[in-house]
N, C-alpha and C positions, 0 to 999 in steps of 0.2 A: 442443535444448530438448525435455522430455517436454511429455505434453499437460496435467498438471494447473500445470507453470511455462506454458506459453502461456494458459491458462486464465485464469490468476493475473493474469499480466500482460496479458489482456484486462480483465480485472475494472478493474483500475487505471485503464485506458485507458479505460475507459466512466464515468469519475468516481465507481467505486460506494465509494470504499477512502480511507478520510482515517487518521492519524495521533493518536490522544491519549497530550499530552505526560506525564499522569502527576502533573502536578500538581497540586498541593491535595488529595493524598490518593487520588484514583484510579492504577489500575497504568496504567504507557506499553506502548501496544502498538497493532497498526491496528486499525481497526475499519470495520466497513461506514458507509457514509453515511448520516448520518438516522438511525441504528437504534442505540437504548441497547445497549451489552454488546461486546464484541470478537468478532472473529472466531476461526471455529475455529481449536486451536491447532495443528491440522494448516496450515491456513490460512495463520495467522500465523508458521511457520518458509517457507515458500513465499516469503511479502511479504519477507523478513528474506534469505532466498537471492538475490532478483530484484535488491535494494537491495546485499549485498556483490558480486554483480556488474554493479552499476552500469547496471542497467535500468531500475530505478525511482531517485526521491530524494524524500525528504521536501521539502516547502520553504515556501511560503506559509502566512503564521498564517491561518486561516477565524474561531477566536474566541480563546478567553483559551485554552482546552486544544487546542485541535486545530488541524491542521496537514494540508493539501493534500498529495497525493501525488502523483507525475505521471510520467509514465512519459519515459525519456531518450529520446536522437537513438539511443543504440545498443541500448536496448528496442524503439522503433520499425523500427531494422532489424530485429533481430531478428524482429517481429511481420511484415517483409514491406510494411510502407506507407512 
């Protein structure tokens, strides 16, 4: 893993990185927590990388658009804890 996927996959892990679904008219894509707007789309191929190899997964609803991201058991190895 390079250091801007460990990065990434720290961000996750610190809860900063939630999911909006795209629905009702906004585009799906992650976004920082608390903060209107998405992440860079450097950013957002990184989250999108982490997640087709099964480091991270989308999963709990937080509202009606957005959705928890959470980092796996094999993200966490990966991360070393």
């Amino acid at each position: 893993m390079d250091d801007r996927a460990r990065r990434a996959l720290e961000q996750v892990a610190s809860g900063h990185v939630e999911f909006h679904t795209g629905a009702w008219g906004g585009p799906a894509g992650y976004r920082w927590s608390g903060v209107a707007g998405g992440v860079p789309t450097t950013w957002d191929g990184e989250f999108e990388r982490l997640e087709a190899k099964h480091l991270i997964a989308i999963e709990q609803r937080l509202g009606p658009l957005e959705r928890r991201v959470r980092v796996t058991s094999d993200g966490l190895a990966a991360l070393g804890t």
